[in-house]
C-alpha positions in Angstrom: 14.0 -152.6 -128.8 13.6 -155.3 -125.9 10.2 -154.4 -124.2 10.3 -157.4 -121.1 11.9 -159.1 -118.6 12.1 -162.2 -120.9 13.5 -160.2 -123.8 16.3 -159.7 -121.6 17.0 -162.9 -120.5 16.7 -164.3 -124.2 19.4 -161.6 -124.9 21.5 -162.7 -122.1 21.5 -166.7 -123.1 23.9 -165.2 -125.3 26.6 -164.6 -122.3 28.6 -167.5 -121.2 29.6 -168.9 -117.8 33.8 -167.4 -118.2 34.4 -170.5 -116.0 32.3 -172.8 -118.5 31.6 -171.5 -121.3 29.7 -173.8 -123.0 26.5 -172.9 -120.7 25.1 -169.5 -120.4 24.8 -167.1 -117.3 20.8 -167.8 -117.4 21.2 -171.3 -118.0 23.7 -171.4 -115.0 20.9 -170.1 -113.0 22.9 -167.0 -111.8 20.4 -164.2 -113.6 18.1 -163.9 -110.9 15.4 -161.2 -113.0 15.6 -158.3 -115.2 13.0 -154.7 -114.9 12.4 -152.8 -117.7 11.7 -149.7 -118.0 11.6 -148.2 -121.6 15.6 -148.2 -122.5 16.5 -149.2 -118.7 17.2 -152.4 -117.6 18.3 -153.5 -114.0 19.3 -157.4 -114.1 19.5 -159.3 -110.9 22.6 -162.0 -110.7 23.3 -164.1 -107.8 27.3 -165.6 -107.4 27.6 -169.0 -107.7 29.8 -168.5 -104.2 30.6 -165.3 -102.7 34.2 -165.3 -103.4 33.3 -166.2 -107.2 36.4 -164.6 -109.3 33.9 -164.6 -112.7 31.4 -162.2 -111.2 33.0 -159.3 -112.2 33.7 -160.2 -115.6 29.9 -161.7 -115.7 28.8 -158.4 -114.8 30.8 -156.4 -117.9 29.6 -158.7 -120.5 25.7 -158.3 -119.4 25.9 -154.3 -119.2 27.8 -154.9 -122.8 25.4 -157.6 -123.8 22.4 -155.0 -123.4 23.8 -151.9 -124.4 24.8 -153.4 -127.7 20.8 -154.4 -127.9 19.3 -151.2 -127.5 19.3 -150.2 -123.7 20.8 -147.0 -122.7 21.5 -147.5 -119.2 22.2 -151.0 -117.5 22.1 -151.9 -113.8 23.5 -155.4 -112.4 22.4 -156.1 -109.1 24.5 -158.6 -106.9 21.8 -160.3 -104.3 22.3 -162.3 -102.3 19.1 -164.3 -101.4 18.2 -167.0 -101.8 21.5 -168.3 -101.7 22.4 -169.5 -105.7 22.6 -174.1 -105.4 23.8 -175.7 -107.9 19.8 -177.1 -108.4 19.2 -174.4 -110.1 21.5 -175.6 -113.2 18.8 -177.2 -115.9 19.2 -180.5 -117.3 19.6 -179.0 -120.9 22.7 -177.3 -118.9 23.9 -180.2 -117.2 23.8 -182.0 -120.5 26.1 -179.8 -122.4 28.5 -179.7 -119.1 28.7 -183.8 -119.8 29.3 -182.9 -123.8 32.6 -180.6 -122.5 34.0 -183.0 -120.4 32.8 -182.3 -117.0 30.0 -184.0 -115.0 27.2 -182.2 -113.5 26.8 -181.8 -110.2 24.3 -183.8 -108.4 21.1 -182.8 -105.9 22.3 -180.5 -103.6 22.1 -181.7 -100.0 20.7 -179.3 -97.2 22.5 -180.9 -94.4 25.6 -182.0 -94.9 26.7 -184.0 -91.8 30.2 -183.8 -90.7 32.8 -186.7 -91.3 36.3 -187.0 -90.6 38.0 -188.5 -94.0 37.3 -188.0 -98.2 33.6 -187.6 -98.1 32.8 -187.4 -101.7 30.7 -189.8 -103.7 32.3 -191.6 -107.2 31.3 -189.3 -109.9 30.3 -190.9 -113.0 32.7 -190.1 -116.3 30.8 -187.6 -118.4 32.8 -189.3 -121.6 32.0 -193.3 -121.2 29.5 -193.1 -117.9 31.8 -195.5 -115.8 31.6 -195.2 -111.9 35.0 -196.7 -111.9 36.6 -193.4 -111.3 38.9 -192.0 -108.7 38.8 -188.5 -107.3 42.3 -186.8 -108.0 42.0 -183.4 -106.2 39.2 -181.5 -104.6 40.0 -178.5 -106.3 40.0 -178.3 -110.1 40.5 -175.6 -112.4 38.1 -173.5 -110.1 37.1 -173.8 -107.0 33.8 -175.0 -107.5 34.9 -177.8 -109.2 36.8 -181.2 -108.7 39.7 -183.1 -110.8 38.9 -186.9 -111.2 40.2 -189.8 -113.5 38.3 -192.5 -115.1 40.0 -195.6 -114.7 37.7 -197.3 -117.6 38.6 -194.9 -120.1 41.5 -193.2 -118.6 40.0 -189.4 -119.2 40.3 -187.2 -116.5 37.7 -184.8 -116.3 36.1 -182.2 -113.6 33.1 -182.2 -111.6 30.9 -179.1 -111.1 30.5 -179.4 -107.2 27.1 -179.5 -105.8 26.3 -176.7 -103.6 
C-alpha cells in the first residue's frame, strides 16, 4: 500500500497527457500534490488552460490509477493557483515531446506586449532542428498547440505553445 505523497506521484507517472501521450500528467506539471491519509488520497491537478477538454478524462484515469493501487477513496482537486505555465514542463519532458514530433515550447514570457500582425517566433523542427520553418496555423490539433512545416525537411509538425 502507497504510504506518501511521492508514492503517489510515482504511481501517477504512469498516466499520460490524453492530448500527448507520450509525457505523463506529473511530468506535464499538472499534478500539483497528493495527501495521504492511510487508504485516502486527495491529488491536486492544475489545467493546463481553463477551458482544457482533457481535464476531465485526466481526472478519471487518476481516481482509476489509485484505486487500482490500493486506495479506497480518491479525491482530485482542480486549483487554480498558481496559474499552471508551460515552465513547469521538465526537460526530460520536453525531450520526449521532440522524439513525437512536436517541439517544446519555449520560456514562458510574463508580459507579453501587444502587436498588431503574426507575432510568433520560428520554431525549430523537433525532427532535423532547422529554423527554416514556416508557421501553418495557430491552432493545431489542440488548442494549446500550433501547426508548422519545415521547409528543410518538409515535416510538418506542432508546437506545444508557451504559456
Amino acid at each position: 500500500m502507497p504510504t506518501g505523497p511521492e508514492d503517489v506521484l510515482r504511481i501517477l507517472e504512469s498516466v499520460k497527457d490524453p492530448e500527448v501521450p507520450v509525457i505523463s500528467i506529473v511530468e506535464l506539471g499538472i499534478v500539483r500534490g497528493a495527501e495521504v491519509s492511510g487508504d485516502t488520497v486527495r491529488v491536486d491537478i492544475t489545467p493546463t488552460y481553463s477551458g482544457c477538454p482533457a481535464m476531465r478524462t485526466i481526472e478519471e484515469e487518476v481516481v482509476l490509477t489509485l484505486k487500482a493501487h490500493g486506495f479506497r477513496e480518491v479525491t482530485v482537486r482542480t486549483v487554480f493557483q498558481p496559474a499552471w505555465t508551460t515552465d513547469w514542463i521538465g526537460e526530460d519532458a520536453r525531450q520526449k515531446l521532440r522524439e513525437y514530433g512536436i517541439a517544446p515550447p519555449g520560456p514562458a514570457e510574463l508580459m507579453v506586449p501587444i502587436q498588431l500582425g503574426r507575432t510568433m517566433p520560428r520554431q525549430a523542427c523537433p525532427f532535423c532542428g532547422s529554423a527554416d520553418t514556416a508557421t501553418r496555423s495557430e491552432f493545431g490539433s489542440t488548442a494549446c498547440k500550433s501547426l508548422h512545416f519545415c521547409n528543410a525537411c518538409h515535416q510538418p509538425f506542432e508546437h506545444f505553445k508557451a504559456i
